[in-house]
N, C-alpha and C positions, 0 to 999 in steps of 0.2 A: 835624662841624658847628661845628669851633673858629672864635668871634665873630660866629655868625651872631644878631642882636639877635632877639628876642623881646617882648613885654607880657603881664603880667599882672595879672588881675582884681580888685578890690580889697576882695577877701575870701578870696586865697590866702595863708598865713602866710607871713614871710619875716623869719628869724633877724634880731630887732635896730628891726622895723618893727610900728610898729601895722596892725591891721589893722582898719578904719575900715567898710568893705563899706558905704559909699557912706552911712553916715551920722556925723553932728555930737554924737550921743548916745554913741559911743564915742572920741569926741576926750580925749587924757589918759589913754588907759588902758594897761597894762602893754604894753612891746613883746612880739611872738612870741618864743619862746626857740631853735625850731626852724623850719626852711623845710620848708613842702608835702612830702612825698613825689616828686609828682608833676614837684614842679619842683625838687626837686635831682635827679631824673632825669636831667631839660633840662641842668642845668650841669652835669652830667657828663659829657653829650656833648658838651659845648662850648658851647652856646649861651649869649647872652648877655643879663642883662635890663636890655632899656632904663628901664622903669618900671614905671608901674601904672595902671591904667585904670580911668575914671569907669564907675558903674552905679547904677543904680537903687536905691533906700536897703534893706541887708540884702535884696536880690535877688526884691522882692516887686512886681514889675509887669510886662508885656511891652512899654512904652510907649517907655520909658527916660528916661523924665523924673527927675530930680534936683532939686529946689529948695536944697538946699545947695551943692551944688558946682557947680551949672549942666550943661544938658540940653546932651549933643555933638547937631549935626547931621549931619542924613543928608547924603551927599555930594550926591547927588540935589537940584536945585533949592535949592541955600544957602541964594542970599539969601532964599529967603522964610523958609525956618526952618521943616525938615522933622522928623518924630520919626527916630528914629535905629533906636527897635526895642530890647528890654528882655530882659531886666536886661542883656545884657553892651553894653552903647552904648555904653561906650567902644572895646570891645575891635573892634567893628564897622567903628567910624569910622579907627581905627589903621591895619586890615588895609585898607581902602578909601585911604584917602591914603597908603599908602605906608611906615607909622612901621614898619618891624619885617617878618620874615617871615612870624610868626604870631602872636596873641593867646588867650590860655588863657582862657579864661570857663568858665559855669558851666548846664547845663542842667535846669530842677525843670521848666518846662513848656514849652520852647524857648526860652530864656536863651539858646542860640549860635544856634539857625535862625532865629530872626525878626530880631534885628540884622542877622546875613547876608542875607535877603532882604533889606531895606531898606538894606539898604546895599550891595547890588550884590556880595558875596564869595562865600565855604563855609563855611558851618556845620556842625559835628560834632556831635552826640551821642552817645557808646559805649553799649553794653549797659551799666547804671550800674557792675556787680560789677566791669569791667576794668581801671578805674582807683582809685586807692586816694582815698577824699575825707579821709582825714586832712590836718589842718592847713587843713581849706575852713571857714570859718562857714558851718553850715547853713540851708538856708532849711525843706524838709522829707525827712528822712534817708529816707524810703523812695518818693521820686522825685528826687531828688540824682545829676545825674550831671557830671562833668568832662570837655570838649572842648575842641578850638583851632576858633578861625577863620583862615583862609587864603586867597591868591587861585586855590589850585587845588584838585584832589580829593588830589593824591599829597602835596601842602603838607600838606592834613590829615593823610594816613594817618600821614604821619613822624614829625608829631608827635605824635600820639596814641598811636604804635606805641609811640614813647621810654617818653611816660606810663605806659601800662601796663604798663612794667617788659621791653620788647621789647629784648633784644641784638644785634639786627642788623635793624634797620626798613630795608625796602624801601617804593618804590614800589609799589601793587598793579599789576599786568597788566590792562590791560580783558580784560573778558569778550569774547564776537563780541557787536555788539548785534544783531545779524541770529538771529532766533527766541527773544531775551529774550521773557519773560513777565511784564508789567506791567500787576499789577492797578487797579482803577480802583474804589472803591466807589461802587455805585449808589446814586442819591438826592439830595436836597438841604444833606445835614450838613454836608460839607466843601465846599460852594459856595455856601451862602444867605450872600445878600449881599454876594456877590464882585462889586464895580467893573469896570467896562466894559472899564479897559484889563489890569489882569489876565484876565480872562476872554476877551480876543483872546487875550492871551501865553499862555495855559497851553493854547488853542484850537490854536492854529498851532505849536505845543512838538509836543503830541499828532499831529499830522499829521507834522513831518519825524521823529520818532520811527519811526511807523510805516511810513515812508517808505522809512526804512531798515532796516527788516526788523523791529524788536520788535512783539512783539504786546500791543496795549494792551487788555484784557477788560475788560468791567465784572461787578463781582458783588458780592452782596448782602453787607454786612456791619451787621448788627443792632447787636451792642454799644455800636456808636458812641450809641446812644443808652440804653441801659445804662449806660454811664460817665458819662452825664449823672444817670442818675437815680440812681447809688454815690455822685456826689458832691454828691448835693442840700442834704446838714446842715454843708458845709460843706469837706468833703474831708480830704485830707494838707497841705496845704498849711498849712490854719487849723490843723487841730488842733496839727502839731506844729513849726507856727513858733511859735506859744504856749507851748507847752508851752520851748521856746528862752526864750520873751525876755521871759517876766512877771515877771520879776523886775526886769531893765531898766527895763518899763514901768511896773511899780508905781515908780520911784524918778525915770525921764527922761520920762514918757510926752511933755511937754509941748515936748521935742526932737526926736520923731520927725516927719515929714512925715505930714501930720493924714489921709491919703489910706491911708500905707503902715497906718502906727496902725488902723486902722481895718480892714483886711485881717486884720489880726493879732488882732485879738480876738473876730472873729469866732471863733477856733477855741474860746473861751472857756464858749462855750455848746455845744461840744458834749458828750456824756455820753462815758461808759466803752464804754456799750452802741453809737452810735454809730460811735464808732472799729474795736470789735471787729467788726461789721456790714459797716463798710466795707472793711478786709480781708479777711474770707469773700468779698465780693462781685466783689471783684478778682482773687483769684484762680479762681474761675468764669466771669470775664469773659475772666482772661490765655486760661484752657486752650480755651474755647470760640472765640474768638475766632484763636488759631493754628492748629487745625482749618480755618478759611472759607480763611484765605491759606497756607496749607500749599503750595499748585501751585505759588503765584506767587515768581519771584526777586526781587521790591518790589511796596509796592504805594505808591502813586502820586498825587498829588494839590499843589493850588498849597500851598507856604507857609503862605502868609500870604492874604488875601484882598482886602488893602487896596492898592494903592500907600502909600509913606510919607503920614501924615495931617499937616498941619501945627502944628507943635505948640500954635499961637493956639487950633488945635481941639478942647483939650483941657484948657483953661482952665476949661472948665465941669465941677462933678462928673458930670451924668449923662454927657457927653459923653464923659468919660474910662473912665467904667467899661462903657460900651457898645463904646468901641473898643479897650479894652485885651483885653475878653472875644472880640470880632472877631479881634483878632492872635493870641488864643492857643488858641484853639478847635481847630485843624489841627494844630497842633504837640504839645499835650496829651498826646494819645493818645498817642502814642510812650510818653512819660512812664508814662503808667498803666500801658502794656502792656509797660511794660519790655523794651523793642524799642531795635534803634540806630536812629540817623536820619540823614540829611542832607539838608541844603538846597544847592543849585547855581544862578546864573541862568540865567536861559531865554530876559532879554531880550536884544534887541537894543541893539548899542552906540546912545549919545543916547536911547534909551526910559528910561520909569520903571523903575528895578530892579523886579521880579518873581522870587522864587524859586520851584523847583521842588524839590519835598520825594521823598525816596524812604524809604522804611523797611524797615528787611530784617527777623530775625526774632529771637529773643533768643539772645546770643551766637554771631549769624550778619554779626557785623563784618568778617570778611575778607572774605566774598562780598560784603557790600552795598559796600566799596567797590570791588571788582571791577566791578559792575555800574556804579555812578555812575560810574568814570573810563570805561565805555563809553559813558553816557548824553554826561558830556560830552563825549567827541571830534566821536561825532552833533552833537550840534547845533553845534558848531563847524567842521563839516564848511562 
């Protein structure tokens, strides 16, 4: 892999550099003393880093809006000035135009799959434990996980293989997609409010899918609303991005983007008993919940729900916190259930990007990408 360029996210430590994670409240402060784990990997196998890439302030929205450093666009429809897709927006727009062969971003609720959708690429997310987050600024340590984005599935696995400390990364092999088993949950969770032209795309996805021999099942999976109600006070996110950054904010609060701030304190009010709550509860949700998809080789569902929103659209607060909790709604779950993930597109070339999500099972990463590089040959067929 000697000089193949790379980006990464700018909240990976790198001996000699601040690490700024997309905000102006950490301007001035000491350089990293040591680089990521994960990415002296990369330079060990050769790879090279071109830079570092715009995100979301300390990796707390799925929007990718920035008011410090300015919001990247989706490639999708420029000049109007599309969102990009959150936290990792820069790393999105990088792998979409071309800069680099892959970009390292960060996933707490789909940080790599929703920029991916919205920007037309692949999103990774590992089962969290495979990659080391030493040397990442945290957003919340027990839904924190490290991936690349890429323009293929075997682009991911390479380098995520590296990440994980892999000696000899291959390519996955597709599976046959002919008698895959791809679950589908029933209901409206992961499709209320899904947009017209998603909802063709992920329509007609599901047809040459089965087309070609997988079997698409729908079945019931309850938790999905369980996880809603584990994180009614608040969640991992609040609690223990707070628990990170109140001392910051007791000292910079008035440098933080007044949206992100705001996010973050909510964790403020949550109790002991709270937190503790919601861990039992997560764990009764992981173990019940891998019971329902036990059959299935993935289970299956759009991204994202949106096409890119435009980011005039989001100008307004209600408007932001209604489409931000839209993009990240489908991708979440992975996160909770501490499952790998990936996002692939589904559209056709000149359509709106649309990703298609697949989620395998926890630390069942080599077969989900086994699975996804057969998903995508299918639909490139």
């Amino acid at each position: 892999f000697a000089g193949i360029p790379i980006s990464i996210k700018d909240l990976y430590d790198e001996a000699g550099v601040t690490t700024r994670a997309g905000s102006v409240a950490l301007k001035g402060a000491p350089a990293a003393r040591a680089t990521a784990p994960s990415v002296q990997r990369l330079i060990r196998a050769g790879f090279v880093i071109l830079g570092r890439t715009n995100m979301v302030e300390f990796a707390f929205s799925g929007l990718g809006v920035n008011p410090h450093y300015g919001t990247p666009r989706s490639p999708w429809d420029r000049a109007t000035g599309r969102l990009p897709g959150g936290s990792s927006s820069g790393a999105g727009v990088a792998v979409a135009d071309g800069m680099g062969f892959a970009a390292l971003g960060t996933d707490t609720g789909g940080s790599c799959r929703i920029p991916a959708a919205l920007c037309g690429v692949v999103g990774w997310k590992p089962t969290a434990k495979r990659v080391p987050l030493t040397g990442l600024l945290p957003l919340a340590g027990s839904l924190d996980s490290a991936g690349p984005l890429a323009r293929s599935v075997a682009d991911c696995a390479v380098v995520d293989a590296i990440m994980a400390g892999a000696e000899d990364p291959v390519a996955p092999a597709p599976l046959p997609i002919k008698g895959l088993r791809l679950g589908l949950p029933r209901g409206t969770f992961l499709t209320d409010g899904m947009d017209g032209t998603v909802a063709a795309v992920f329509g007609r996805t599901l047809t040459r899918l089965s087309a070609a021999g997988a079997h698409v099942i729908e079945f019931d999976l309850p938790e999905l609303e369980d996880i809603l109600a584990a994180n009614a006070t608040g969640g991992f996110a609040a609690s223990e991005s707070w628990a990170f950054h109140h001392a910051l904010v007791a000292e910079k609060a008035a440098s933080f983007d007044p949206r992100i701030l705001k996010r973050i304190q909510r964790g403020e009010h949550m109790s002991a008993a709270d937190y503790v709550e919601l861990v039992q509860a997560r764990a009764r949700i992981i173990a019940a919940a891998a019971r329902r998809t036990a059959p299935f080789d993935a289970v299956i569902c759009p991204t994202c729900p949106l096409v890119p929103p435009r980011i005039a659209d989001v100008d307004d607060d209600a408007a932001y916190n209604r489409i931000n909790m839209a993009l990240l709604r489908n991708t979440s779950v992975g996160n909770f259930l501490d499952r790998c993930s990936i996002s692939i597109p589904c559209h056709a070339e000149g359509e709106a990007p649309v990703g298609l999500m697949l989620t395998g099972e926890h630390m069942g990463d080599a077969r989900l990408f086994a699975v996804a590089a057969a998903v995508e040959a299918a639909l490139a067929a």
